[in-house]
PyMOL CGO cylinders between C-alpha atoms (Angstrom):
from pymol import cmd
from pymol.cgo import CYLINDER

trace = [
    CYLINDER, -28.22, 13.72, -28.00, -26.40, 11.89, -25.04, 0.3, 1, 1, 1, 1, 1, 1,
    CYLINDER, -26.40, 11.89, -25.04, -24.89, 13.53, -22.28, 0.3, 1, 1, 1, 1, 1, 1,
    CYLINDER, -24.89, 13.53, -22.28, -22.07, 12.12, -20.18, 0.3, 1, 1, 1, 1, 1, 1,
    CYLINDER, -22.07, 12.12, -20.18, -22.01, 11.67, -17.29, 0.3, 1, 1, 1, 1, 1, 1,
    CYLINDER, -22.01, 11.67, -17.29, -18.79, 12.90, -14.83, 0.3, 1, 1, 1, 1, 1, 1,
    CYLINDER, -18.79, 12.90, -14.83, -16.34, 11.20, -13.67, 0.3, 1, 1, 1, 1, 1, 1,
    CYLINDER, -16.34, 11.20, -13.67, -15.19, 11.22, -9.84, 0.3, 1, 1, 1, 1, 1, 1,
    CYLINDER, -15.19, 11.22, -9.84, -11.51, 12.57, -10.30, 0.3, 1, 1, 1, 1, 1, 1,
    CYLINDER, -11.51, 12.57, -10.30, -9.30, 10.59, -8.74, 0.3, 1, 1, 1, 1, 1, 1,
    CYLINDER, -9.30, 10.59, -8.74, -7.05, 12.34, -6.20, 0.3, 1, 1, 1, 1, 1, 1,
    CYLINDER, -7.05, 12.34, -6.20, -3.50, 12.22, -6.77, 0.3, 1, 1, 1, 1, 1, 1,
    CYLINDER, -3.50, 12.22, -6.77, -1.03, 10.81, -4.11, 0.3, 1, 1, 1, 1, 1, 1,
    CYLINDER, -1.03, 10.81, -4.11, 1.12, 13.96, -2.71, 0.3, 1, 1, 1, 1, 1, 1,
    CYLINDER, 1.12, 13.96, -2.71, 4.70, 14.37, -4.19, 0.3, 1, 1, 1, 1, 1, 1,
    CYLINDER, 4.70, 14.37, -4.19, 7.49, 15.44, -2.20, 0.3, 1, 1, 1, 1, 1, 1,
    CYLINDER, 7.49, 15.44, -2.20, 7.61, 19.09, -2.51, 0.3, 1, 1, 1, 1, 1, 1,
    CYLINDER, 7.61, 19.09, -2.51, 10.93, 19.58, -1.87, 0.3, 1, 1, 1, 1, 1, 1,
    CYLINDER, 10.93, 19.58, -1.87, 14.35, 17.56, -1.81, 0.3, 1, 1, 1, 1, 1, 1,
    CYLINDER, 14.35, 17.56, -1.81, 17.62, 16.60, -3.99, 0.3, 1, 1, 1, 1, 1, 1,
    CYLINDER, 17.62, 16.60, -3.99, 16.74, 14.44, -7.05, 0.3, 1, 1, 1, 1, 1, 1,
    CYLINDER, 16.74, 14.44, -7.05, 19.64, 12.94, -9.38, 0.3, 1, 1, 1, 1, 1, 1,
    CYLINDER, 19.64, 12.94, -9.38, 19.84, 11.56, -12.22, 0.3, 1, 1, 1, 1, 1, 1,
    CYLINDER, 19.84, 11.56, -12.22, 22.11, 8.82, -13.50, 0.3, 1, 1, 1, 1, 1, 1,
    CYLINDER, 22.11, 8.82, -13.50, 25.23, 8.66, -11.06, 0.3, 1, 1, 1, 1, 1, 1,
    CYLINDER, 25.23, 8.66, -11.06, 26.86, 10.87, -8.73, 0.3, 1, 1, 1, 1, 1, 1,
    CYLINDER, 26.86, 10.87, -8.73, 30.14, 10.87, -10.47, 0.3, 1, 1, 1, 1, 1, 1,
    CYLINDER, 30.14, 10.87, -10.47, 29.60, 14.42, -12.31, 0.3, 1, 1, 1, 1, 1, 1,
    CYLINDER, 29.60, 14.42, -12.31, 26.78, 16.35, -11.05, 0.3, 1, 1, 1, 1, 1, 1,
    CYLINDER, 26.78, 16.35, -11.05, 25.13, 19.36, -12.68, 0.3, 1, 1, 1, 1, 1, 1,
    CYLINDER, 25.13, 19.36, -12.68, 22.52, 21.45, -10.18, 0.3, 1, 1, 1, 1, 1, 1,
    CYLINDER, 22.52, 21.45, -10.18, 19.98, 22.85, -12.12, 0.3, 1, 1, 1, 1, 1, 1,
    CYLINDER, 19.98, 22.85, -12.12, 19.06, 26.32, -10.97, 0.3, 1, 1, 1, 1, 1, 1,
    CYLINDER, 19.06, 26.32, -10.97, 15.56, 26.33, -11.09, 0.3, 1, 1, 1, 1, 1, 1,
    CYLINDER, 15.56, 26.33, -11.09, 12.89, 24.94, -8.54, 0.3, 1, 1, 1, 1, 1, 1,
    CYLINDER, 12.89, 24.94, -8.54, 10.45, 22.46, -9.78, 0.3, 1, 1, 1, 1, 1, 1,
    CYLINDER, 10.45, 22.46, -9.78, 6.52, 22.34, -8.59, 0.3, 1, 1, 1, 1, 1, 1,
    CYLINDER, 6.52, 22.34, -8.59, 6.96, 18.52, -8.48, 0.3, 1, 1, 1, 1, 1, 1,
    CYLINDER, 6.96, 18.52, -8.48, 9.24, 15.23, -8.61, 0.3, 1, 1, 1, 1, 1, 1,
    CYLINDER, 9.24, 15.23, -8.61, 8.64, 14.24, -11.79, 0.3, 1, 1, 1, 1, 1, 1,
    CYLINDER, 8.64, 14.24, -11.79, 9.08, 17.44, -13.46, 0.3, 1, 1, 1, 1, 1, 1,
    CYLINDER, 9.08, 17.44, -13.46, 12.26, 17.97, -11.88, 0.3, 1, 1, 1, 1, 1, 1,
    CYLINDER, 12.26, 17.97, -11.88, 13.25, 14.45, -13.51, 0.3, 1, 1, 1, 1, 1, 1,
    CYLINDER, 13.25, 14.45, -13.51, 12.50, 15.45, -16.45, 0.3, 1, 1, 1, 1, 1, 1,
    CYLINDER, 12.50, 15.45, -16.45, 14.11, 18.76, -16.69, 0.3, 1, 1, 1, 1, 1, 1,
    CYLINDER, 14.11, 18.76, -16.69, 17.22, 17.00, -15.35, 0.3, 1, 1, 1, 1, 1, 1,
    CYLINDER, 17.22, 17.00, -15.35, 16.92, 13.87, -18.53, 0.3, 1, 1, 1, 1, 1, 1,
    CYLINDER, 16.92, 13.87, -18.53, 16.06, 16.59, -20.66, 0.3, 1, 1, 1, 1, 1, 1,
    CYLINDER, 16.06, 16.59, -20.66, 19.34, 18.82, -19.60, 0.3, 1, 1, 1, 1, 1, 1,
    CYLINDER, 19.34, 18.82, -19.60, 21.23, 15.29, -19.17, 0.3, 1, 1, 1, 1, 1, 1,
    CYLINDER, 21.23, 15.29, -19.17, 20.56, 14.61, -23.42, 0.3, 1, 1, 1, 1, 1, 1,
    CYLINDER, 20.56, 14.61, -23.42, 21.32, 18.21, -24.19, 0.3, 1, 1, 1, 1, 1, 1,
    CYLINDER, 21.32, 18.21, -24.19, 24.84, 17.79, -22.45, 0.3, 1, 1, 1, 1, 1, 1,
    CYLINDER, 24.84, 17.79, -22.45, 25.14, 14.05, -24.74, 0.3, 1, 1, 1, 1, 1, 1,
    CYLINDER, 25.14, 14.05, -24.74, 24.65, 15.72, -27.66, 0.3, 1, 1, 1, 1, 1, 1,
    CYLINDER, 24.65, 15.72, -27.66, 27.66, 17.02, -29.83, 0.3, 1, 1, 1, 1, 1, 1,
    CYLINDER, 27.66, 17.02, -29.83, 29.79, 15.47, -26.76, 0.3, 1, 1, 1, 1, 1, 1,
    CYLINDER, 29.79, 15.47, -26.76, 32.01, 14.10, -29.45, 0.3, 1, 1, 1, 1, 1, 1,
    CYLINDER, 32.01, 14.10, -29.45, 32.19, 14.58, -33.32, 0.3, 1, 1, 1, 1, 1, 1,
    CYLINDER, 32.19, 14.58, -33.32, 34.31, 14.14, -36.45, 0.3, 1, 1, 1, 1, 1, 1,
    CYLINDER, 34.31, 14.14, -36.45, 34.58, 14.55, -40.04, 0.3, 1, 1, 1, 1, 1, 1,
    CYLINDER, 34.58, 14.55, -40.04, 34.84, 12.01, -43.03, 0.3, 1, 1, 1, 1, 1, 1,
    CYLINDER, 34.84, 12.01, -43.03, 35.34, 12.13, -46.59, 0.3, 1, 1, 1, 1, 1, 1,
    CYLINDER, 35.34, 12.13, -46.59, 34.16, 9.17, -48.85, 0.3, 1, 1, 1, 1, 1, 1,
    CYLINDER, 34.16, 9.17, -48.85, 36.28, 8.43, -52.01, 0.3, 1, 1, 1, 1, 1, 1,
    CYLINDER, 36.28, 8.43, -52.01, 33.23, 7.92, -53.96, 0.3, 1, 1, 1, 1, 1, 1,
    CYLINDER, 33.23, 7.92, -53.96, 29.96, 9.58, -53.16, 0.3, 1, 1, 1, 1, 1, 1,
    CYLINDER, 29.96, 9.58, -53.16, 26.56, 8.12, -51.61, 0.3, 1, 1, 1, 1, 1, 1,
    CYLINDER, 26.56, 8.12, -51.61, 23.58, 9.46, -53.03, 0.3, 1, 1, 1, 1, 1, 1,
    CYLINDER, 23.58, 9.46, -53.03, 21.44, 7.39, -49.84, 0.3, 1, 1, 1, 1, 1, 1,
    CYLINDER, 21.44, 7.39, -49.84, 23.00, 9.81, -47.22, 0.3, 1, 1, 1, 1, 1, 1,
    CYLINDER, 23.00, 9.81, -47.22, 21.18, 12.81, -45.60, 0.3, 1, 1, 1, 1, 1, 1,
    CYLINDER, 21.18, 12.81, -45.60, 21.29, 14.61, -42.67, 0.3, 1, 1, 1, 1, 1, 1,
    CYLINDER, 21.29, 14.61, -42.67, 19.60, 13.91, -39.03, 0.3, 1, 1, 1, 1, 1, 1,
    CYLINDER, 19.60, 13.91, -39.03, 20.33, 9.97, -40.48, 0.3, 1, 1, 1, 1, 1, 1,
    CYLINDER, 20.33, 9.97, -40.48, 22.14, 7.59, -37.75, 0.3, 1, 1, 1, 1, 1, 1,
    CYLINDER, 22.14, 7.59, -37.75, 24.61, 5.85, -38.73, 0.3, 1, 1, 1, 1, 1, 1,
    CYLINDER, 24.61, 5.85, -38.73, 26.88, 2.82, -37.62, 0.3, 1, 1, 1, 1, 1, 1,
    CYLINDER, 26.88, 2.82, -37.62, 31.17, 3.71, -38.27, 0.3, 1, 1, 1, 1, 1, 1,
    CYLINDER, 31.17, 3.71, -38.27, 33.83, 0.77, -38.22, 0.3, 1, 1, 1, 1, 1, 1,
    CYLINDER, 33.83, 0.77, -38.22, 37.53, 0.36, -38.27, 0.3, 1, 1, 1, 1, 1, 1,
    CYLINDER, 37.53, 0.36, -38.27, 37.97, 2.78, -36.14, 0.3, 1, 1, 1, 1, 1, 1,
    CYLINDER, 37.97, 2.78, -36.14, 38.77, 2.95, -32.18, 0.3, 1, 1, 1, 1, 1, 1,
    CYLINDER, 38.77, 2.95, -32.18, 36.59, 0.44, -30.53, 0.3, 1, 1, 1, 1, 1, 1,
    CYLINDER, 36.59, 0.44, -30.53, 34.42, 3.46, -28.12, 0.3, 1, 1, 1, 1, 1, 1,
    CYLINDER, 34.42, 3.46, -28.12, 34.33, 5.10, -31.86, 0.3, 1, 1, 1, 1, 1, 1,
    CYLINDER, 34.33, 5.10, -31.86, 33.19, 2.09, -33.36, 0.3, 1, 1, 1, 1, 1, 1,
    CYLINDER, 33.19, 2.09, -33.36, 30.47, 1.82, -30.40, 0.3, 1, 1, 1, 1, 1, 1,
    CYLINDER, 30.47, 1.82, -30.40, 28.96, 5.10, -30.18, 0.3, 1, 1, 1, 1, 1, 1,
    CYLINDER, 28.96, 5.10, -30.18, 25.57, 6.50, -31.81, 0.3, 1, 1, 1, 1, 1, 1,
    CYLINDER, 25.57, 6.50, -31.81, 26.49, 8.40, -34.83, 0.3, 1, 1, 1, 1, 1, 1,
    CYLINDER, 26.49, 8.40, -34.83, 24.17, 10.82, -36.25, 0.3, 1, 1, 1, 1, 1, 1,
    CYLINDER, 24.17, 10.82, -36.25, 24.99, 12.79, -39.64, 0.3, 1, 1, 1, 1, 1, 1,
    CYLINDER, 24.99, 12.79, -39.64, 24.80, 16.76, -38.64, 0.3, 1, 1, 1, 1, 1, 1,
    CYLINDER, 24.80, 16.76, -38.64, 26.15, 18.18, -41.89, 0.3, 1, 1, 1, 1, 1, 1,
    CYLINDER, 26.15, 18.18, -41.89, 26.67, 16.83, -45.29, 0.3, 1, 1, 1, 1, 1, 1,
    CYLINDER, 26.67, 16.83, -45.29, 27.81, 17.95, -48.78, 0.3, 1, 1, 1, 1, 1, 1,
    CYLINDER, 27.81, 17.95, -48.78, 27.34, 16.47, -51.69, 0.3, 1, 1, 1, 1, 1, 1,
    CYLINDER, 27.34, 16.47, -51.69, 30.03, 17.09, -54.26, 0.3, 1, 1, 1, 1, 1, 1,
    CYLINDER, 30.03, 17.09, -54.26, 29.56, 16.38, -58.33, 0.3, 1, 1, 1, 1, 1, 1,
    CYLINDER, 29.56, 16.38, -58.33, 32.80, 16.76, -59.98, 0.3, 1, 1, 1, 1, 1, 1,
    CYLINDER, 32.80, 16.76, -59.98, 34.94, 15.29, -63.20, 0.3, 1, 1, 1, 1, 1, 1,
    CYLINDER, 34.94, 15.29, -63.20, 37.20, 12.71, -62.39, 0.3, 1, 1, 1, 1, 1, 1,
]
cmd.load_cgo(trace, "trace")
């Protein structure tokens, strides 16, 4: 049986304890309430928040003439023929309902 040996830990470099982090631009900023024990924690509560906010910004419903067995939900999807910042945006299928009836 081999032991290992230990390793020196290395030492961290100090973070800024305290101070005004943003993320993305200054055109519409949200303060979080909380304080942070570090930078990079505060980052990432604020990218965190920041995707929370993105989703469901925008949504809207379709109907398909004929149905599409290959859909589900949580599946992205790419729309066209539609307003061009409609036509650019991530899509992502939230609800769906498959219907079976005679023609």
């Amino acid at each position: 049986m081999k032991r290992k040996r230990r390793t020196k830990k290395q030492k961290k470099e100090p973070e800024a304890k305290q101070g005004d982090y943003l993320v993305g631009t200054d055109e519409n900023v949200l303060v979080l309430n909380r304080t942070y024990a570090n930078r990079s924690n505060a980052e990432r509560a604020a990218k965190m928040q920041w995707e929370r906010l993105q989703r469901g910004v925008a949504s809207f419903s379709l109907q398909l003439a004929e149905g599409r067995a290959d859909l589900y939900t949580e599946m992205p999807v790419k729309v066209s023929g539609f307003k061009q910042p409609i036509d650019d945006a991530e899509w992502t299928i939230t609800t769906l309902t498959h219907t079976v009836s005679p023609r």
